[in-house]
KOLLUMMAR-361554 format. One record per residue: x, y, z of N, C-alpha, C, CB in turn; residue in three letters; residue number from 1. Coordinates in nm, 4 decimals. Glycine has a CB too. Layout:
KOLLUMMAR-361554
+----------+----------+----------+----------+----------+----------+----------+----------+----------+----------+----------+----------+------+------+
|      npx |      npy |      npz |     capx |     capy |     capz |      cpx |      cpy |      cpz |     cbpx |     cbpy |     cbpz | resn | resi |
+----------+----------+----------+----------+----------+----------+----------+----------+----------+----------+----------+----------+------+------+
|        X |        Y |        Z |        X |        Y |        Z |        X |        Y |        Z |        X |        Y |        Z |  ALA |  NUM |
...
+----------+----------+----------+----------+----------+----------+----------+----------+----------+----------+----------+----------+------+------+
//
This chain:
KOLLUMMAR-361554
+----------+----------+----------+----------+----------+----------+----------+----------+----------+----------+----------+----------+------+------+
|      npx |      npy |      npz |     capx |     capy |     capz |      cpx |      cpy |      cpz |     cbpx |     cbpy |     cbpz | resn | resi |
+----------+----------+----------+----------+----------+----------+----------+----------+----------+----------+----------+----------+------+------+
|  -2.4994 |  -0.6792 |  -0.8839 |  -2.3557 |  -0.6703 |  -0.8636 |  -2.2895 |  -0.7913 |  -0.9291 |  -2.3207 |  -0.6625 |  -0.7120 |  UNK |    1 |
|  -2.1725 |  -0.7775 |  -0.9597 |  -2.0627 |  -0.8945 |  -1.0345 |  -1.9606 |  -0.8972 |  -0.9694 |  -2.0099 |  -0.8733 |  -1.1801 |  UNK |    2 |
|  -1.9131 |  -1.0654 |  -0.9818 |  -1.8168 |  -1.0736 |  -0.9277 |  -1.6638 |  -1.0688 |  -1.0221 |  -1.8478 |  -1.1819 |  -0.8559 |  UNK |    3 |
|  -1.6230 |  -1.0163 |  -0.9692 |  -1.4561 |  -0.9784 |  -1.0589 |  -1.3485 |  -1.0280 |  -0.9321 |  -1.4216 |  -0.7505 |  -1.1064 |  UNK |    4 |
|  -1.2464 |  -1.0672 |  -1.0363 |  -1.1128 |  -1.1224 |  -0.9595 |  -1.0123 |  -0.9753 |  -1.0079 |  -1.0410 |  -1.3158 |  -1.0364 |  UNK |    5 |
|  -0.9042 |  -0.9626 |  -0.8924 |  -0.8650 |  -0.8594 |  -0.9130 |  -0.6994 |  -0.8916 |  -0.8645 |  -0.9574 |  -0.7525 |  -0.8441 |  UNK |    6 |
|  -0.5953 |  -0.9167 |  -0.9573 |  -0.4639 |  -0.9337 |  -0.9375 |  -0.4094 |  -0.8018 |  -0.9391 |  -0.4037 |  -1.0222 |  -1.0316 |  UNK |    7 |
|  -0.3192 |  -0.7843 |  -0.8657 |  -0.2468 |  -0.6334 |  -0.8265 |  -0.0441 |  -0.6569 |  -0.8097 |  -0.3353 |  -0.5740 |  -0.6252 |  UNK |    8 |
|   0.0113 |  -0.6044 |  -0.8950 |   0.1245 |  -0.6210 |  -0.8519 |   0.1655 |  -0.4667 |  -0.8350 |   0.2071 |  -0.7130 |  -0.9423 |  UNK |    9 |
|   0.2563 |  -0.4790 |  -0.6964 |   0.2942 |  -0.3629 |  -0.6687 |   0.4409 |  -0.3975 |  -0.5635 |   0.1596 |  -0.2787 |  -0.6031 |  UNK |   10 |
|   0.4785 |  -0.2226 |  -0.5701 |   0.5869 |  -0.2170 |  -0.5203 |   0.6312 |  -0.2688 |  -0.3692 |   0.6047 |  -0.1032 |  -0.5396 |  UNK |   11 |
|   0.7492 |  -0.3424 |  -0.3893 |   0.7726 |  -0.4026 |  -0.2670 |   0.8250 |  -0.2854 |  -0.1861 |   0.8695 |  -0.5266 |  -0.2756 |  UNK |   12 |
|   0.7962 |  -0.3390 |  -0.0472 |   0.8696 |  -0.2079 |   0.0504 |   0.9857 |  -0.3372 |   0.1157 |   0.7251 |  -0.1017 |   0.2146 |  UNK |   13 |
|   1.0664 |  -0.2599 |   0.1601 |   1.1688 |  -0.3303 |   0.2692 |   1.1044 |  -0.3980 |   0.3766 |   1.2628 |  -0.2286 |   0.3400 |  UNK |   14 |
|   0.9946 |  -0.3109 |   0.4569 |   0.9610 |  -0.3964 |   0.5530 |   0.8296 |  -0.5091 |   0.5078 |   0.9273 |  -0.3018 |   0.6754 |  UNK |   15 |
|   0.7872 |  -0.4936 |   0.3789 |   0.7137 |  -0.5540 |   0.3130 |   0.5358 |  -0.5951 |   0.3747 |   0.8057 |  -0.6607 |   0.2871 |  UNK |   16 |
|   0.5453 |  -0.6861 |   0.4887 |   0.4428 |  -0.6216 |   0.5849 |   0.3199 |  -0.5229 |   0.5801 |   0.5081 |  -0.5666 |   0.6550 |  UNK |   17 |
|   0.3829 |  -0.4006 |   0.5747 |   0.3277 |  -0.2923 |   0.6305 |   0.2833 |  -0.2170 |   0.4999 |   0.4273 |  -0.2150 |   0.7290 |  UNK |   18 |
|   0.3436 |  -0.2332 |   0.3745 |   0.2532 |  -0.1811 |   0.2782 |   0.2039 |  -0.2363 |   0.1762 |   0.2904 |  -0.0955 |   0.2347 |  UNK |   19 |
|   0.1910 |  -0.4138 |   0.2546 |   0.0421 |  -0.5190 |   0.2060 |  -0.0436 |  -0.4620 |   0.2489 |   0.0141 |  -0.6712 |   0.2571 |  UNK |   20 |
|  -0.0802 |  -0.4172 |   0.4050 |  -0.1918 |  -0.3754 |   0.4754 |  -0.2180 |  -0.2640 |   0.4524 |  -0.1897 |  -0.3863 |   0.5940 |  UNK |   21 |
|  -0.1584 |  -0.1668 |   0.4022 |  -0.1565 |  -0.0510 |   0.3570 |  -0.2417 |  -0.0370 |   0.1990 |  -0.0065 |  -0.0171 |   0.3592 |  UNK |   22 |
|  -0.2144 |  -0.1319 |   0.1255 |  -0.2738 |  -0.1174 |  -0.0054 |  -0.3773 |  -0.1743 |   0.0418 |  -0.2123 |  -0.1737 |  -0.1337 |  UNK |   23 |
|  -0.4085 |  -0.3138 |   0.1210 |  -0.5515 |  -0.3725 |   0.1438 |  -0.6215 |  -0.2956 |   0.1482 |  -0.5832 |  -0.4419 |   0.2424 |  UNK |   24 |
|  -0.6146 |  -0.2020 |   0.2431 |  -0.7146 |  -0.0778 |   0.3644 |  -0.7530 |  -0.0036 |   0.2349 |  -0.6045 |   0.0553 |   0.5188 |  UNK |   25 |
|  -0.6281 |   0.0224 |   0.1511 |  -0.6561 |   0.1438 |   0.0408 |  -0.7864 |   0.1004 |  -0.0602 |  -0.5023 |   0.1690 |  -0.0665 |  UNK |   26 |
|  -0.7777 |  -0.0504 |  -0.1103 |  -0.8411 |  -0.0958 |  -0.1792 |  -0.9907 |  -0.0993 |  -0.1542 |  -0.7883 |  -0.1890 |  -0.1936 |  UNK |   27 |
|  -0.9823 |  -0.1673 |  -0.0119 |  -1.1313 |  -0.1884 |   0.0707 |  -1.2529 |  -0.0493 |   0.0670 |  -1.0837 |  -0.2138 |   0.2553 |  UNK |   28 |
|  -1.1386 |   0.0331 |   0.1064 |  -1.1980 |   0.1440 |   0.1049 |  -1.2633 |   0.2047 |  -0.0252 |  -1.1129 |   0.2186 |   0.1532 |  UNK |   29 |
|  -1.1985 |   0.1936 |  -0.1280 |  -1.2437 |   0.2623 |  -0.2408 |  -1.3296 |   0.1501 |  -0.3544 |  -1.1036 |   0.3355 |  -0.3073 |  UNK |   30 |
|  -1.3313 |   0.0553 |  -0.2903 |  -1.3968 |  -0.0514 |  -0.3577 |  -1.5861 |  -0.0299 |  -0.2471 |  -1.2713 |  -0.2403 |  -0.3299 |  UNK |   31 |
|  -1.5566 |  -0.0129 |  -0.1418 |  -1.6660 |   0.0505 |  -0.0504 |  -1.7105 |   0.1838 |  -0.0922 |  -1.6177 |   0.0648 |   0.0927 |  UNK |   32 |
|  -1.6564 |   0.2560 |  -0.1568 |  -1.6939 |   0.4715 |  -0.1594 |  -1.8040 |   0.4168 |  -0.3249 |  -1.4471 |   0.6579 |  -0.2216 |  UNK |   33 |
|  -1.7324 |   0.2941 |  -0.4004 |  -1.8165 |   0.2501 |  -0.4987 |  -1.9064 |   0.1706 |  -0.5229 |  -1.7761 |   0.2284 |  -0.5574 |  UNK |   34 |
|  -1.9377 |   0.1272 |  -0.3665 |  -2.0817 |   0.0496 |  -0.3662 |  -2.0355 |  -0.0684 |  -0.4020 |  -2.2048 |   0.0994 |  -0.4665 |  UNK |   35 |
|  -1.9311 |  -0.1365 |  -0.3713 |  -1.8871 |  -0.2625 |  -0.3904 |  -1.8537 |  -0.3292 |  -0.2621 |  -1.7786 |  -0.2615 |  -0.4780 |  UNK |   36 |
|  -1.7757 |  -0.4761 |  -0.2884 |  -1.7568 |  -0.5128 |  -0.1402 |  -1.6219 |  -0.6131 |  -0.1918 |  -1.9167 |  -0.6015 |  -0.0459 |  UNK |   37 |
|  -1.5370 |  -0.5859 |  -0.1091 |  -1.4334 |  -0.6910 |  -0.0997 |  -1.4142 |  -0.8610 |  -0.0406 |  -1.3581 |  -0.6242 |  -0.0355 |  UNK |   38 |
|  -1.3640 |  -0.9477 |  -0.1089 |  -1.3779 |  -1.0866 |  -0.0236 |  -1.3055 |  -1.1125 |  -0.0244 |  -1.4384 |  -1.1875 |  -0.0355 |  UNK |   39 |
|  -1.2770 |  -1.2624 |  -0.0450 |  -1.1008 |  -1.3158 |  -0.0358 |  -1.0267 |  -1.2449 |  -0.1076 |  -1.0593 |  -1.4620 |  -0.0877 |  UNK |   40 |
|  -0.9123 |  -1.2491 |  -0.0066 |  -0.7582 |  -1.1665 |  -0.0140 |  -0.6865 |  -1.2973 |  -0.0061 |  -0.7076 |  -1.0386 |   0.1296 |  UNK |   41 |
|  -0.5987 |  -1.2908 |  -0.0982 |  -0.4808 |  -1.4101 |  -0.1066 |  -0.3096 |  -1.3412 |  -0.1750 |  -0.5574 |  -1.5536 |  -0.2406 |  UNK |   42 |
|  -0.2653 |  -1.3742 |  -0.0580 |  -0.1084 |  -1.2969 |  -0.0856 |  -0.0222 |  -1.4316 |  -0.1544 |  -0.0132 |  -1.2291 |   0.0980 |  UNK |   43 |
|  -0.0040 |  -1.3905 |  -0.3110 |   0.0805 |  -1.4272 |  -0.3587 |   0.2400 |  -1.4326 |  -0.3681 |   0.0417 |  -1.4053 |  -0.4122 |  UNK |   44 |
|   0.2902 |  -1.3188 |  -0.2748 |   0.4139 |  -1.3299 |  -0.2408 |   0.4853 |  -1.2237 |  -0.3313 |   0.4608 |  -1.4730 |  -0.2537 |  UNK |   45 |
|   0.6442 |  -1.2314 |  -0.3207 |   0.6930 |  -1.1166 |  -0.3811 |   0.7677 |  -1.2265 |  -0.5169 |   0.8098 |  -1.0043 |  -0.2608 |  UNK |   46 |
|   0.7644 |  -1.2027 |  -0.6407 |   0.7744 |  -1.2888 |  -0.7421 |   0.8917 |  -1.1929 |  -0.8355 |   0.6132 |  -1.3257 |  -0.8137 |  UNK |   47 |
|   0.9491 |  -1.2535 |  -0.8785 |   1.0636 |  -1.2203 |  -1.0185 |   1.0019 |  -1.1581 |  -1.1503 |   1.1368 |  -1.3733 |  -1.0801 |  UNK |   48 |
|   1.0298 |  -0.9973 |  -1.1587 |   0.9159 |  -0.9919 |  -1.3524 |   1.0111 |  -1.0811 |  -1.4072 |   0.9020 |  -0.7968 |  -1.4891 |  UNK |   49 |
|   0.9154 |  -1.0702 |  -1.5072 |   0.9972 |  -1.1589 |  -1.6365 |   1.0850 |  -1.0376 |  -1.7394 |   0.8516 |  -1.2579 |  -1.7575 |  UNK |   50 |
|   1.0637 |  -0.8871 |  -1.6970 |   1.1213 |  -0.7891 |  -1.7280 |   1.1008 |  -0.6701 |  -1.6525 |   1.1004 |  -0.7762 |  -1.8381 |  UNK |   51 |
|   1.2165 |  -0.5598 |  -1.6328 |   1.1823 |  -0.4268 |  -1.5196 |   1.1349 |  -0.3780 |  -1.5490 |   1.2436 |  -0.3404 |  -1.4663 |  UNK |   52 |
|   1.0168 |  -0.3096 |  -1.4688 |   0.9072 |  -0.2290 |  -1.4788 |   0.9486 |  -0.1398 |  -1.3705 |   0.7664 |  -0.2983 |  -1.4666 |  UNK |   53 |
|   0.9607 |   0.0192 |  -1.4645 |   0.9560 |   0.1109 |  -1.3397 |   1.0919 |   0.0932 |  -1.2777 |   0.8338 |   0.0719 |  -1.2301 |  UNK |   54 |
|   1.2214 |   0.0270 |  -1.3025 |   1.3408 |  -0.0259 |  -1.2776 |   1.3004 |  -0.0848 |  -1.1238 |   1.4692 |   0.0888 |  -1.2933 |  UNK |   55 |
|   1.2512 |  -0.1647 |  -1.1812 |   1.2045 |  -0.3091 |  -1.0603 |   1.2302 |  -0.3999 |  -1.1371 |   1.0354 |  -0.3392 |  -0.9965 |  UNK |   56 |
|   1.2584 |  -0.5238 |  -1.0149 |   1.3251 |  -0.6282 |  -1.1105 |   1.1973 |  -0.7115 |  -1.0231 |   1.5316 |  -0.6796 |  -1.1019 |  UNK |   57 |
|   1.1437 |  -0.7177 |  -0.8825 |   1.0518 |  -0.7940 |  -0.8507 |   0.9618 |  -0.6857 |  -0.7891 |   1.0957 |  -0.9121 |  -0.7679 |  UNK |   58 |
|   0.8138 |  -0.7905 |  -0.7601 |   0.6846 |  -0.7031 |  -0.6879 |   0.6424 |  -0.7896 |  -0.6162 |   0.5611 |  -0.6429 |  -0.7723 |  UNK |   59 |
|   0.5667 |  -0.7691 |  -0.5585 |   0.4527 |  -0.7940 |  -0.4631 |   0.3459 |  -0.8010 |  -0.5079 |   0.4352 |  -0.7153 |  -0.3737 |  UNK |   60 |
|   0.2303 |  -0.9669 |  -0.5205 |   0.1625 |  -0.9973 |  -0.5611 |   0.0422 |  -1.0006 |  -0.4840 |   0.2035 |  -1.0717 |  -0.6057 |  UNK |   61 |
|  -0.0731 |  -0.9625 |  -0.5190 |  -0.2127 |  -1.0116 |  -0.4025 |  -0.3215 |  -1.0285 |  -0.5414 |  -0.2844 |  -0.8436 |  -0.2437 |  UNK |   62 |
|  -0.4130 |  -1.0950 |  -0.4669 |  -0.5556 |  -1.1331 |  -0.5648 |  -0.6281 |  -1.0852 |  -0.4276 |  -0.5943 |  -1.3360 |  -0.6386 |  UNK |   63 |
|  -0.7731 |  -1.0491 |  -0.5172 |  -0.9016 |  -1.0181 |  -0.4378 |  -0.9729 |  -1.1128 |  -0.5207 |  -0.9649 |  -0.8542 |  -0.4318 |  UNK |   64 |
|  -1.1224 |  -1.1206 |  -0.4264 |  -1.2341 |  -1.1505 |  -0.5244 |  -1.3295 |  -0.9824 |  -0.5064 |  -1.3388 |  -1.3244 |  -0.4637 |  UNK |   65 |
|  -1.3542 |  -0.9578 |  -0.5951 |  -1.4598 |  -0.8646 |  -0.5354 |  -1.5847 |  -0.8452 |  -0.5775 |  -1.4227 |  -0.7528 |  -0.5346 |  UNK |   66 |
|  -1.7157 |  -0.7637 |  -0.5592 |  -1.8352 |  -0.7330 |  -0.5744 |  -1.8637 |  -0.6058 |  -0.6621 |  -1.8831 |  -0.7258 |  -0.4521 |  UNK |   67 |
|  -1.8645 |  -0.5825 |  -0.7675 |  -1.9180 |  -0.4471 |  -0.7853 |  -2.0302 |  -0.4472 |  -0.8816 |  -1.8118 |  -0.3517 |  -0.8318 |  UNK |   68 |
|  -2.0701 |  -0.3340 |  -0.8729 |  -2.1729 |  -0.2757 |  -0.9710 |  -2.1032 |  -0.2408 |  -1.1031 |  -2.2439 |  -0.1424 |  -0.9107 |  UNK |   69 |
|  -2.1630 |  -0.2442 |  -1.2209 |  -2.1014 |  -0.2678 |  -1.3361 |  -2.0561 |  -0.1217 |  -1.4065 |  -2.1987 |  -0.3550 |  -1.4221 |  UNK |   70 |
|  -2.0937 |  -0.0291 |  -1.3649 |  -2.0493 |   0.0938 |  -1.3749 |  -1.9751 |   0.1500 |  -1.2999 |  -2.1211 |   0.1571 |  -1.3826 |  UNK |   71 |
|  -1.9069 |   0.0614 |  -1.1766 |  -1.8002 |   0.1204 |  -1.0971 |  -1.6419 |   0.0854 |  -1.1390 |  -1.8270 |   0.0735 |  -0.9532 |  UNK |   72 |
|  -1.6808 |  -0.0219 |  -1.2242 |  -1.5363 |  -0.1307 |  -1.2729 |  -1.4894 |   0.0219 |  -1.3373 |  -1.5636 |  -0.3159 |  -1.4239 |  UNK |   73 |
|  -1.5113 |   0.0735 |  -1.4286 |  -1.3940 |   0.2141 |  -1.5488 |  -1.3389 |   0.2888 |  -1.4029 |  -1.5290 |   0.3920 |  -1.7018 |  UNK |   74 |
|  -1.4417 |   0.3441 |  -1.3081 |  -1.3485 |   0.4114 |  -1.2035 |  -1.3109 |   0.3475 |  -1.1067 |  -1.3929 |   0.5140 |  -1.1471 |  UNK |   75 |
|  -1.2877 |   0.2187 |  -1.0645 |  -1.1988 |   0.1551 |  -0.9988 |  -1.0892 |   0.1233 |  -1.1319 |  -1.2691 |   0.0253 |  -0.9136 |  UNK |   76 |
|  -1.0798 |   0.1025 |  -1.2345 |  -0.9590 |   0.0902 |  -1.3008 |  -0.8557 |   0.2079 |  -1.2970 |  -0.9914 |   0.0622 |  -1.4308 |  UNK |   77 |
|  -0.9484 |   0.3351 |  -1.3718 |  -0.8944 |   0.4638 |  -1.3159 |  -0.8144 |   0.5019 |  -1.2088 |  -0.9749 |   0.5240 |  -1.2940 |  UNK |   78 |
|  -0.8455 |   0.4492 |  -1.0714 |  -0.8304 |   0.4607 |  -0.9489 |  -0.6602 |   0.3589 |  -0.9328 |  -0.9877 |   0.4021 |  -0.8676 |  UNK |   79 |
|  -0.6756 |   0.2564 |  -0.9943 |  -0.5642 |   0.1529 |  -0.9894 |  -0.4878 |   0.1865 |  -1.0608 |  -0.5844 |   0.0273 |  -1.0160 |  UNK |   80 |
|  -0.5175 |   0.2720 |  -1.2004 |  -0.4155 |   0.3199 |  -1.2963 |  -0.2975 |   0.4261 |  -1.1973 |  -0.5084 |   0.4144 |  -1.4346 |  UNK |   81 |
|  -0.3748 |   0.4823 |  -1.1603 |  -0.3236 |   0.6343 |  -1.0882 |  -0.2674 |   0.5969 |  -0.9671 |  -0.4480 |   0.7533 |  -1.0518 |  UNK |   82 |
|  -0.2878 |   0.5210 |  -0.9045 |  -0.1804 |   0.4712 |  -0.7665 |  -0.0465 |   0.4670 |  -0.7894 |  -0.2017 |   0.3231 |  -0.7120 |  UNK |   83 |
|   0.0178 |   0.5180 |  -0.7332 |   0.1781 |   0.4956 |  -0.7757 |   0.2332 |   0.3761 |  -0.7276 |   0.2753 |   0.6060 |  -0.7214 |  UNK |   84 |
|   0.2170 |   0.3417 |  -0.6305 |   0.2398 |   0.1843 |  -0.5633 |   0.2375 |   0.0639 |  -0.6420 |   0.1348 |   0.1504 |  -0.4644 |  UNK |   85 |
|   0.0967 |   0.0686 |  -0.7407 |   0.0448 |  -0.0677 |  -0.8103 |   0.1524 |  -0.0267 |  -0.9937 |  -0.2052 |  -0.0682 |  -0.8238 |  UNK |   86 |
|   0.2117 |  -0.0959 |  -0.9712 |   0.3098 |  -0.1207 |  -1.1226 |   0.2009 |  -0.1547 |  -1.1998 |   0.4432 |  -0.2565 |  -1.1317 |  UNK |   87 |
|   0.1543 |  -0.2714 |  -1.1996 |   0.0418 |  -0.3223 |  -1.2974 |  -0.0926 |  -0.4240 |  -1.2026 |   0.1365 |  -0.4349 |  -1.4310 |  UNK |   88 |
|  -0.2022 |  -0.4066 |  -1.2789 |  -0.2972 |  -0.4537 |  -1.2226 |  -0.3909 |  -0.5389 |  -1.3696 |  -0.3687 |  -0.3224 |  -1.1325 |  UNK |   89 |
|  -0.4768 |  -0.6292 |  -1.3229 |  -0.5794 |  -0.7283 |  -1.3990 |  -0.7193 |  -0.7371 |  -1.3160 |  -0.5102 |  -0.8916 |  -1.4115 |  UNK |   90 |
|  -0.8248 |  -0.7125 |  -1.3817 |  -0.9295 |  -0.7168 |  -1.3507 |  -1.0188 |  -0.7720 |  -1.4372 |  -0.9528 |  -0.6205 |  -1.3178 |  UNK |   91 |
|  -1.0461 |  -0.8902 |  -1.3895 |  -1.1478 |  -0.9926 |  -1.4558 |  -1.2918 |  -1.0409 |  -1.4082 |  -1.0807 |  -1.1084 |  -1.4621 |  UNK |   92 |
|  -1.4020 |  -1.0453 |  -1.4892 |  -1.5134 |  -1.0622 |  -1.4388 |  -1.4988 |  -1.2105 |  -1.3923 |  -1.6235 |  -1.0261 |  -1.5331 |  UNK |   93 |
|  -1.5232 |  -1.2281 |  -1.2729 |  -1.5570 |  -1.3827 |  -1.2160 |  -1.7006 |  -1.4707 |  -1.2348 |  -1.5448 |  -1.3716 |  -1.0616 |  UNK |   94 |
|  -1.6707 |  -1.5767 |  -1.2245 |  -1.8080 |  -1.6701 |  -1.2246 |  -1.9084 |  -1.6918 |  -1.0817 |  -1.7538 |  -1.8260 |  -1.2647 |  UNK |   95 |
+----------+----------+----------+----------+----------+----------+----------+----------+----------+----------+----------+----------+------+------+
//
């Protein structure tokens, strides 16, 4: 298994809260259905783009570290592409 860092920006909700924990659970889970494992979670906060995406002017930032097997990374990207929630995402192999 490898370790990859995984930045996620996504759509802010009003109550903001409730669909951090909402994407966590989503993530955990499908990072688990792929034989991987999730670790540190660090909430970066809701930040300014530097241009609108999706006519958003800000998002909601989180990093993971995570675990996977090296043939699960194309369908966890897949999986992050297709979420409607996540505007844009980065996935980097860690040390």
């Amino acid at each position: 298994m490898n370790k990859y860092d995984l930045t996620v920006a996504f759509r802010p909700a009003a109550d903001g809260e409730a669909n951090t924990e909402k994407l966590e659970e989503k993530l955990e889970k499908t990072v688990a259905v792929l034989g991987g494992k999730t670790g540190k979670m660090t909430e970066m906060g809701r930040k300014q783009l530097a241009y609108k995406i999706d006519n958003l002017a800000e998002a909601t930032f989180l990093n993971w570290t995570l675990e996977l097997p090296g043939e699960a990374v194309v369908q966890l990207e897949k999986k992050l592409t297709i979420d409607r929630d996540i505007i844009r995402h980065l996935l980097v192999k860690g040390t």
